[in-house]
C-alpha positions as CSV (number, residue, x, y, z in Angstrom):
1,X,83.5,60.7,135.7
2,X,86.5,62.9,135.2
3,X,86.0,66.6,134.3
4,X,89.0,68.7,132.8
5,X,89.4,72.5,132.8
6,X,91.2,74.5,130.4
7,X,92.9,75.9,130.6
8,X,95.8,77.5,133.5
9,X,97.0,80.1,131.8
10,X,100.9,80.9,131.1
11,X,102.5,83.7,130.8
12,X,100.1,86.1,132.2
13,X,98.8,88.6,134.7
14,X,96.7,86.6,138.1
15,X,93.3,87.5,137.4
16,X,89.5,87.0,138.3
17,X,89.2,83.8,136.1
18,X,92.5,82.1,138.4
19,X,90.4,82.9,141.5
20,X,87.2,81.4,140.1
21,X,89.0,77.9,138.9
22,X,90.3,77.9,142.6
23,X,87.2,78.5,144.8
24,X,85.5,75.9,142.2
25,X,88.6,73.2,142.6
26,X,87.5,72.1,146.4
27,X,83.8,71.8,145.3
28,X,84.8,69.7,142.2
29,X,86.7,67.6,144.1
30,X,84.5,66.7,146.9
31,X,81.1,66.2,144.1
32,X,83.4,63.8,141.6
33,X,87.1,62.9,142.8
34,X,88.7,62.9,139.4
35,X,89.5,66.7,137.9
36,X,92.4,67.6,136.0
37,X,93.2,71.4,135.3
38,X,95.5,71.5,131.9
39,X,98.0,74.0,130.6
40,X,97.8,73.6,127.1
41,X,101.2,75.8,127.1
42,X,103.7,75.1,129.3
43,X,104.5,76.2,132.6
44,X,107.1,77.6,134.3
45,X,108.0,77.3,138.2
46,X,106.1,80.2,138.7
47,X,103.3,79.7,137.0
48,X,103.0,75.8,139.2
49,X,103.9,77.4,143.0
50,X,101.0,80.2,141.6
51,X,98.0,78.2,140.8
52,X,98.7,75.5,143.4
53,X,99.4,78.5,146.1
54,X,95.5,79.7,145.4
55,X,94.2,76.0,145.8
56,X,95.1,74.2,142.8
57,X,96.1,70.9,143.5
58,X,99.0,70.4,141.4
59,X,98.8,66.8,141.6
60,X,95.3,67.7,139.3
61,X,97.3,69.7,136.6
62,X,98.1,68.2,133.8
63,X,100.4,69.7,130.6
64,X,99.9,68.6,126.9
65,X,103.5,68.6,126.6
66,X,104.4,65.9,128.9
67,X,101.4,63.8,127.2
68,X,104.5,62.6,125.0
69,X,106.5,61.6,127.1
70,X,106.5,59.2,130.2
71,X,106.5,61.4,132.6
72,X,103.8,63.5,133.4
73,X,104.6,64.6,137.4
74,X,104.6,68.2,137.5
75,X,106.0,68.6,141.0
76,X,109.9,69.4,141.2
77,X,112.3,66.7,142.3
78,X,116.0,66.6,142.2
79,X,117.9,67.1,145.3
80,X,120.3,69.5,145.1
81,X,123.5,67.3,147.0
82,X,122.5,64.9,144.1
83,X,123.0,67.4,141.3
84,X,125.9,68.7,143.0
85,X,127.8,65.7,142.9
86,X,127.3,65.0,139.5
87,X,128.2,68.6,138.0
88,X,131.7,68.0,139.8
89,X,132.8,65.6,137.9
90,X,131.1,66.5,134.9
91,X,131.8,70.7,135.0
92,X,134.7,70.5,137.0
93,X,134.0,73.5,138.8
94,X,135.7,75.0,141.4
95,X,134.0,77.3,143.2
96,X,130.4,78.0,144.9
97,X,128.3,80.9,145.6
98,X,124.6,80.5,147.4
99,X,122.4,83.1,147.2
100,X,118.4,82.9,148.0
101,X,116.9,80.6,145.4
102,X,120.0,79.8,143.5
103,X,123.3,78.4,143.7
104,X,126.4,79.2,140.9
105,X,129.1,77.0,140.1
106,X,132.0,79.0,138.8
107,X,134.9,78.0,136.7
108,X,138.1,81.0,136.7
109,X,135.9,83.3,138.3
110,X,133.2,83.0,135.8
111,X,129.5,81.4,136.5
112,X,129.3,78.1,134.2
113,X,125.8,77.0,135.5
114,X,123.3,78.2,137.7
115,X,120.7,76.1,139.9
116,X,117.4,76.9,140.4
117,X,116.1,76.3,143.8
118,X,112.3,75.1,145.0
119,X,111.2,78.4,147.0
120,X,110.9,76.9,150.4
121,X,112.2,73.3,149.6
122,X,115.7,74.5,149.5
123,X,117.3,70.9,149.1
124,X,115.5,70.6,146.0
125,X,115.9,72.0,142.4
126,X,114.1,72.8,139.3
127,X,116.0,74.5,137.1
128,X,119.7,74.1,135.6
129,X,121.1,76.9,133.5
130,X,124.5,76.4,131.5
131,X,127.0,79.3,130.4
132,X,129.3,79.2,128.2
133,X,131.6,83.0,128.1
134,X,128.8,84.3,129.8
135,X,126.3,83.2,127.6
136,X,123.6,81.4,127.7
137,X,123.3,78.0,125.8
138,X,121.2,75.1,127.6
139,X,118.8,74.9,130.2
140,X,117.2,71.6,131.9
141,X,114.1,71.2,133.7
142,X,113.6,68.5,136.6
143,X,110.7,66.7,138.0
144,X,111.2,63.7,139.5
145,X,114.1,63.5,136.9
146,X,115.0,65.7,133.3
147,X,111.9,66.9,131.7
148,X,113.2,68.7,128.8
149,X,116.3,70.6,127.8
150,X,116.4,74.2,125.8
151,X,119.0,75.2,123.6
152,X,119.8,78.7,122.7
153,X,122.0,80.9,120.3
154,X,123.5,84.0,120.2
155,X,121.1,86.4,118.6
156,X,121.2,90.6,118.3
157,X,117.6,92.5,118.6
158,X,118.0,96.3,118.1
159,X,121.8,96.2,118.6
160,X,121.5,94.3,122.0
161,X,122.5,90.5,122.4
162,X,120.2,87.8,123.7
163,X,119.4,84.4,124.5
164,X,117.5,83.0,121.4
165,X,115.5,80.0,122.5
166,X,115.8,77.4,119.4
167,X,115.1,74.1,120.1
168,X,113.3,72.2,123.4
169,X,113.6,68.8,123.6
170,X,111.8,66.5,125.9
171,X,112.9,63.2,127.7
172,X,111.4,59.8,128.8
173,X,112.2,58.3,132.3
174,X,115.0,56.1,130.8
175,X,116.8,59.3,129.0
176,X,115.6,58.4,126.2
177,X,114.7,61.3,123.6
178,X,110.4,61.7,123.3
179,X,110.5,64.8,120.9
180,X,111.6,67.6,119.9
181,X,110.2,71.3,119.4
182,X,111.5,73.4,117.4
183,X,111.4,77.5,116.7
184,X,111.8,79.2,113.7
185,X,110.4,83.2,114.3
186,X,107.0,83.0,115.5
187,X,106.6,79.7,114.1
188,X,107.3,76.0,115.9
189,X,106.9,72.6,115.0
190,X,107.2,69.0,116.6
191,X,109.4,65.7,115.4
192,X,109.3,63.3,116.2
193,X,111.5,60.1,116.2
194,X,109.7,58.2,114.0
195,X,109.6,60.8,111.7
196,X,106.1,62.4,112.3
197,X,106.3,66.3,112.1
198,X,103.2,68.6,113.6
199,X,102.2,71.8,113.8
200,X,101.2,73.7,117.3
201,X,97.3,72.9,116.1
202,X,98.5,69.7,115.1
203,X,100.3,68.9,118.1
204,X,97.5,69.6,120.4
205,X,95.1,67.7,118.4
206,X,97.0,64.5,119.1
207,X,97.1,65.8,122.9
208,X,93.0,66.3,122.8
209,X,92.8,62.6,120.7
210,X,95.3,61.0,123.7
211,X,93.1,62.2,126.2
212,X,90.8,59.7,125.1
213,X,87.7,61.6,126.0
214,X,84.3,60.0,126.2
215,X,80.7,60.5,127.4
216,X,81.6,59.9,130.9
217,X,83.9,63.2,130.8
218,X,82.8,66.8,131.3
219,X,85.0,69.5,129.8
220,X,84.9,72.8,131.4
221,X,86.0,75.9,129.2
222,X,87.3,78.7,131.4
223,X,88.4,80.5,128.0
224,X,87.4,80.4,124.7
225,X,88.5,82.9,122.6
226,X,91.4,81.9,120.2
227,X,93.0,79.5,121.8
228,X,94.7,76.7,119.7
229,X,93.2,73.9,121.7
230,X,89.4,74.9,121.2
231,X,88.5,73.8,117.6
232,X,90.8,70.2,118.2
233,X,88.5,69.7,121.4
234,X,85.1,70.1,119.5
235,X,86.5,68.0,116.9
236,X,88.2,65.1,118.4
237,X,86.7,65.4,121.8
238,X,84.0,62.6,120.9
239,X,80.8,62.9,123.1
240,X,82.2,64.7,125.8
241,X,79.7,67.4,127.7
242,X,81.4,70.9,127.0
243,X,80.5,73.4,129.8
244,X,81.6,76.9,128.5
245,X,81.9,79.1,132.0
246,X,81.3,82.7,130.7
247,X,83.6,84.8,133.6
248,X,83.5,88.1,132.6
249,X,80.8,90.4,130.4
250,X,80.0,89.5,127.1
251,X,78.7,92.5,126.0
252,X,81.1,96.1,126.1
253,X,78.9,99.5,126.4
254,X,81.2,102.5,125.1
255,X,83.5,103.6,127.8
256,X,83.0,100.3,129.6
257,X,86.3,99.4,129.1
258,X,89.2,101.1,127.2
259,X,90.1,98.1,125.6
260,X,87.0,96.6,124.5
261,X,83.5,97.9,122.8
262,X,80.4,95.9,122.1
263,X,81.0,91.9,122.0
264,X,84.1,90.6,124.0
265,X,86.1,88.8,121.8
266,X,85.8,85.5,123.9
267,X,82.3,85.7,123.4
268,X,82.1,86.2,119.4
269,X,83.8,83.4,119.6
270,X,81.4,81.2,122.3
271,X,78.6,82.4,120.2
272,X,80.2,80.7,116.7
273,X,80.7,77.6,118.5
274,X,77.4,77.3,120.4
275,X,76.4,74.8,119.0
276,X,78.7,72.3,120.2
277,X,78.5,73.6,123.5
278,X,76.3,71.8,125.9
279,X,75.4,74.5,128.5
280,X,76.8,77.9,129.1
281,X,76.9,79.1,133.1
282,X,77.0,82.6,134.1
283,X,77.6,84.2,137.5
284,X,74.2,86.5,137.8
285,X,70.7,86.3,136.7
286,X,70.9,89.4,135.1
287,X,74.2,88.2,133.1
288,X,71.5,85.1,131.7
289,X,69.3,87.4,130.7
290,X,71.5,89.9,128.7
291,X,73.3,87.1,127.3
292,X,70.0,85.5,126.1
293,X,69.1,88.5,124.3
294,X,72.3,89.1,122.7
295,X,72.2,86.0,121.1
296,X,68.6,86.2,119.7
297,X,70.3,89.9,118.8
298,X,73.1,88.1,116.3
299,X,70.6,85.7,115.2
300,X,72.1,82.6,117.2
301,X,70.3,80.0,119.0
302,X,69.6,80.8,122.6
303,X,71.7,78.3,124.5
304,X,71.1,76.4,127.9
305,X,72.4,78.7,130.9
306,X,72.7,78.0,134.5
307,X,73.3,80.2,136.7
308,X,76.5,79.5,139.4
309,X,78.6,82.0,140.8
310,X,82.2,81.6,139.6
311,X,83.2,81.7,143.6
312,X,82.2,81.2,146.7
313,X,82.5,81.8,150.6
314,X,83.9,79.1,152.6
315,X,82.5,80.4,155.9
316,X,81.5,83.8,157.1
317,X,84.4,85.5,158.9
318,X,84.1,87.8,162.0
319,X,87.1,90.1,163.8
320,X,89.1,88.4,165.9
321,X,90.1,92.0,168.0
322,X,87.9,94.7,166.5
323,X,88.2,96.4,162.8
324,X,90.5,99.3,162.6
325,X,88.5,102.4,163.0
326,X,88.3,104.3,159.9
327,X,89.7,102.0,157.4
328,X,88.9,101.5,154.0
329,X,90.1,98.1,151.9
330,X,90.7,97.4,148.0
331,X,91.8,94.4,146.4
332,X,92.0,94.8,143.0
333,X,94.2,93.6,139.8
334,X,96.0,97.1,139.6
335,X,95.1,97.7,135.8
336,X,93.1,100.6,134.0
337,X,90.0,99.0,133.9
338,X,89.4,98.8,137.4
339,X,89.4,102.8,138.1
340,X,91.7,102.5,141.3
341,X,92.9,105.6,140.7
342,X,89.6,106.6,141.3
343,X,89.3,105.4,144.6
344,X,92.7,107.1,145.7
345,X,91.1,110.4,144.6
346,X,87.4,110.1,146.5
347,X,89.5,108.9,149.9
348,X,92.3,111.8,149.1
349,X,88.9,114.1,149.1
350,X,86.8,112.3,151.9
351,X,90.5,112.5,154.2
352,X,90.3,116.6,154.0
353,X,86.5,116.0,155.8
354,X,88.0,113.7,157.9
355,X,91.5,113.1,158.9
356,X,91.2,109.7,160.4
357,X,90.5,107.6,157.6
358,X,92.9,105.4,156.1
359,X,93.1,103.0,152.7
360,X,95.0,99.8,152.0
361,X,95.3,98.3,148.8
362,X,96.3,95.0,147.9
363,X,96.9,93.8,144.4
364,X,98.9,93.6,141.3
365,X,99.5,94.7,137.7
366,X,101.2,96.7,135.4
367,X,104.5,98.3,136.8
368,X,103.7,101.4,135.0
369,X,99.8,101.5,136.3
370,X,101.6,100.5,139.9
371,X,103.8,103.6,139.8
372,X,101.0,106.1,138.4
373,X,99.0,105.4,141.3
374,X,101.7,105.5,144.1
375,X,103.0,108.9,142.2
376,X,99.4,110.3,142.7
377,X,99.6,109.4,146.6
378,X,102.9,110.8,147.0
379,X,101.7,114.2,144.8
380,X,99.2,114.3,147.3
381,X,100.9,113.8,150.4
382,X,98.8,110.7,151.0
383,X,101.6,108.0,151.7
384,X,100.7,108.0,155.3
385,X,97.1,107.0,155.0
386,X,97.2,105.5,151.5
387,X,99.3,101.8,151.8
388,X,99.9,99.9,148.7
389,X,100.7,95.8,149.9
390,X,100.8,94.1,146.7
391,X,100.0,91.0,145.6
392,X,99.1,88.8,148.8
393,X,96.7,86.0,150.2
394,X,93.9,88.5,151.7
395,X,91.2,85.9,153.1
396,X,92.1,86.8,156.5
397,X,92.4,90.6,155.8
398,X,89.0,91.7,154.7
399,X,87.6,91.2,158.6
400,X,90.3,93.3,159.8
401,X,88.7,96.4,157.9
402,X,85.2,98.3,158.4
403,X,84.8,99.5,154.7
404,X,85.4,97.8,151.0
405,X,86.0,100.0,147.8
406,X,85.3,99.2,144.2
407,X,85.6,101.3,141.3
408,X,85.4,98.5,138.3
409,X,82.7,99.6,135.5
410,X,82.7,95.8,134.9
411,X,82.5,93.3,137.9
412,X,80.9,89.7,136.1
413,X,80.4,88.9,140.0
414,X,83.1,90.0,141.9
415,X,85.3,87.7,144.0
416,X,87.0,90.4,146.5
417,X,83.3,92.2,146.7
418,X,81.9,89.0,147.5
419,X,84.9,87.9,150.0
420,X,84.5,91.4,151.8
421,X,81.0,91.1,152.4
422,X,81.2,87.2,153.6
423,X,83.8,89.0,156.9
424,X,81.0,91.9,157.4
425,X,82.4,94.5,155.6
426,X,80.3,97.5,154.4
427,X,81.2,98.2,150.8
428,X,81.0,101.3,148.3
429,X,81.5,100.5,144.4
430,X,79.7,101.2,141.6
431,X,76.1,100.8,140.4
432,X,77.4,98.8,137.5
433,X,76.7,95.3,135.8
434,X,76.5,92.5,137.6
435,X,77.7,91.7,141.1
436,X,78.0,95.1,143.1
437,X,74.1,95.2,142.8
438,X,74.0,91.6,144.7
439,X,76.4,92.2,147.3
440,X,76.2,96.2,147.9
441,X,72.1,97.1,148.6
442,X,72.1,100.5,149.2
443,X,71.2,101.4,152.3
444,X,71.5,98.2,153.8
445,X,75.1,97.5,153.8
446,X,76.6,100.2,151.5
447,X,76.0,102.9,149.2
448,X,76.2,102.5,145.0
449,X,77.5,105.3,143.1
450,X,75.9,106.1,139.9
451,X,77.7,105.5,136.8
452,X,76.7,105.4,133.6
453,X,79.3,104.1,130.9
454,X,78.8,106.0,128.1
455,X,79.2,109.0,130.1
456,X,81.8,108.7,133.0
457,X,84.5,110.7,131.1
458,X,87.2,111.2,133.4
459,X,85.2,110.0,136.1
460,X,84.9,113.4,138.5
461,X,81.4,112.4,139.5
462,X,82.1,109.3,140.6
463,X,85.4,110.3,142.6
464,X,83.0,113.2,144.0
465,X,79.9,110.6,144.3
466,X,82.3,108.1,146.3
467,X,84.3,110.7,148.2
468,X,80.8,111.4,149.6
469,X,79.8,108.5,150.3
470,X,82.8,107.6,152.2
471,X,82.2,110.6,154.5
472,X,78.7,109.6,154.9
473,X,78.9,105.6,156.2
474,X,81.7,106.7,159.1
475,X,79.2,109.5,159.9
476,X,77.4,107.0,161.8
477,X,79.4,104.2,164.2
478,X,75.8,102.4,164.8
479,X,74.7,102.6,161.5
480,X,77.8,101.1,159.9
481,X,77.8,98.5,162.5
482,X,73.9,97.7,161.0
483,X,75.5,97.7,157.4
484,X,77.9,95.0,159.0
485,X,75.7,92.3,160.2
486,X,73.7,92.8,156.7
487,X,76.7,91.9,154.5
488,X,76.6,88.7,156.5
489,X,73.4,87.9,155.8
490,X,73.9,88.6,152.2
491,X,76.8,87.1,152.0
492,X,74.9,83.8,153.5
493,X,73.3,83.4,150.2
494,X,77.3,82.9,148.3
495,X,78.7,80.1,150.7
496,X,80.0,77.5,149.4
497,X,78.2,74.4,150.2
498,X,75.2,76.3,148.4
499,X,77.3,76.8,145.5
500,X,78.6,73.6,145.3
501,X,75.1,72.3,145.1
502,X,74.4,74.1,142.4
503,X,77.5,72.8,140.8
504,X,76.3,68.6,141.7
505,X,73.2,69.4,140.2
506,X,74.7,70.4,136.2
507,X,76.7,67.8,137.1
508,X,74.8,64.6,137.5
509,X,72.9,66.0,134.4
510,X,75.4,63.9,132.7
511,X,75.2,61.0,134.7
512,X,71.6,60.7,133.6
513,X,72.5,61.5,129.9
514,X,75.2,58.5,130.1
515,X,72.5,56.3,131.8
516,X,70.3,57.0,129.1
517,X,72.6,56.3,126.4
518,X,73.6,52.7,127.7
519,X,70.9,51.7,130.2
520,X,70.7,51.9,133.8
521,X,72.7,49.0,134.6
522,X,76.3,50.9,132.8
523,X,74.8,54.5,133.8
524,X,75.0,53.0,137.9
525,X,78.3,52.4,137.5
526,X,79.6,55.5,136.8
């Protein structure tokens, strides 16, 4: 049995749903041996070193662009002395300059082409980029050997020059040409040479028809909601079991979210194609539930739903050398929806009570959001005990820290709650749908601040609330130290082997679906 998630996503933010695909790729791999995780657009450098730095294999991704051709490796390969040697003779250039992760060949003092390096594999490339009089006009991208080339013009956007991307064309093993894409505006199409021309929903309909699926494969949608590769899946996908993994909440109270109210988009979409969905799985009993009755709500059938958490805990961590007194953590995507300017103003207000207590945050986002909330720390004269990290690999961190902050108005189940309570922490968020009320029991090992959606305005109860609260669990040293050794007993109930259980179970449902399609004799052999 193979089972293939879409999709990676390209060109965006690291979010929740990333996270979730990761802690789920280990536990696929050890219940079937055969996953492949596919980007259905296609990926740059970045977007590979990110999803295989969080636990992706990439050996396991696959792209629908390089379905065409013969080459489907994913991993960078041309040596740089190689390349080098080559250019020479072909650029005739005459000077070099090395910088951190590139290298420019010049030509009368002027860059001609530009080489991409691999991050820490230095001696290999990925990336060539060709000038011409300072422009840009070609780029080539390397595997184990020329993936595709891009072609650009010339072209003028509010009185400023750019790089227009016009045409990509993509290579076999031998050189030889596979096909071409090209872009016209917002519009692109694909020849190729034996005349055939497609459209993008075209295009990945033949990618969905090559992938030959059957009823020995089990499709896992992490997204739903209008992506081109949906509809060509439920329509060429033959008898494939669809899982649709629902991540985040479906249903949007008013002032939930500034972006969203009532049904999430990915959702409206999830209920329209229900039908050709074979189960649904949510993180949260209580996410079943509402789900449930939303759909008896819009008059659609009430589909099957399991319920797995989207992550787990590999094992429960404990300090190496003591937490640092005082200290408060948050690891958050820094966006609007998750309130983390709210948590800068409760610990700004709980530091006047007491001096000694300290925040890190780690995370990305917006730059903008990024700079309104280190503006407010510096307005504030908080710099020294309010740290902003960025984006970084916390697994190790959380045990390092006594408390854990969360101000999201919408966790589905989260992932950095969860990991802070599996090394000990005591946590404060939100008493909001769905996960803060499994991991945080007030009391126990943490406090929940009220907060009712439709009437947060601009939150001053909740900064008060949590500014309070923070006051209140360092009041104690023994009781906090209680609230510890509870989170790891909750915490015991998210570790991995567990969830990966749960995940064998849904599973093998299709193993006894194949066996009782063809007979136990071809259903063994699977």
């Amino acid at each position: 049995m193979t089972v293939y998630i879409f999709n990676l996503l390209v060109n965006y933010f690291p979010c929740g749903v990333d996270n979730a695909q990761a802690y789920r790729a280990g536990m696929l791999d050890a219940i079937c041996g055969s996953v492949r995780y596919v980007y259905t657009k296609l990926p740059t450098a970045r977007e590979l070193n990110y999803y295989e730095r969080i636990g992706i294999p990439i050996n396991e991704m696959i792209c629908a662009h390089q379905y065409f051709t013969d080459n489907h490796s994913l991993r960078a390969g041309g040596r740089v002395d190689v390349k080098l040697e080559k250019l020479r003779g072909s650029l005739h250039y005459t000077d070099i300059r090395y910088e951190n992760d590139r290298i420019n060949l010049l030509k009368n003092s002027r860059i001609i082409a530009s080489i991409a390096l691999c991050g820490e594999h230095k001696e290999y490339f990925h990336r060539i980029l060709y000038f011409k009089e300072a422009k840009l006009i070609r780029t080539e991208v390397y595997t184990d050997g020329l993936l595709y080339a891009e072609y650009y013009m010339t072209a003028v956007s509010e009185g400023r020059p750019y790089a227009k991307l016009t045409r990509r064309t993509f290579f076999n093993r031998n050189g030889s040409v596979a096909y071409d894409q090209i872009f016209d505006e917002n519009k692109e199409w694909y020849l190729f040479p034996d005349g055939r021309c497609c459209t993008k929903s075209e295009f990945l309909a033949e990618f969905v028809k090559k992938l030959n699926l059957t009823e020995k494969n089990v499709v896992l949608l992490d997204r739903f909601s209008q992506f081109d590769f949906v509809q060509p899946l439920f329509r060429f996908g033959n008898r494939a079991r669809f899982i649709a993994v629902v991540h985040s909440g479906h249903y949007f109270e008013k002032n939930e979210t500034p972006n969203r109210l009532y049904l999430n988009s990915d959702y409206f979409y999830l209920f329209k194609y229900a039908r050709f969905v074979d189960k649904i799985v949510v993180s949260t009993q209580e996410q079943k539930k509402e789900f449930m009755e939303k759909q008896r709500e819009h008059g659609q059938r009430v589909s099957e739903i399991e319920v797995i958490p989207a992550g787990g805990i590999s094992r429960l961590r404990y300090p190496e050398t003591g937490r640092k007194p005082y200290s408060l953590l948050a690891v958050s995507r820094l966006d609007t929806d998750k309130r983390v300017d709210w948590i800068i103003k409760a610990v700004i207000k709980a530091h006047r009570e007491n001096p000694e207590v300290s925040l890190t945050i780690y995370g990305n986002g917006k730059p903008a959001y990024i700079q309104e909330l280190q503006c407010l720390a510096i307005e504030n004269d908080a710099q020294q005990y309010i740290r902003f990290m960025g984006y970084a690999d916390v697994t190790e961190v959380y045990k390092d820290y006594e408390v854990f902050l969360s101000s999201s108005l919408l966790e589905t189940l989260g992932l950095s709650v969860m990991e802070a309570v599996g090394s000990g922490m005591a946590a404060i968020g939100l008493n909001v749908k769905y996960g803060n009320r499994l991991f945080i029991h007030p009391g126990e090992n943490g406090y929940l601040v009220d907060a009712d959606p439709e009437n947060v305005g601009d939150g001053e109860r909740q900064i008060e609330d949590m500014a309070g609260k923070i006051v209140e669990i360092f009041r104690d040293r023994e009781r906090l130290e209680v609230f510890h050794r509870r989170s790891y007993e909750i915490a015991g109930e998210f570790l991995s082997s567990k969830i990966q259980e749960k995940w064998k179970r849904l599973l093998r449902e299709g193993d006894e679906y194949v066996e009782n399609l063809f007979g136990d004799n071809e259903g063994s052999a699977l």
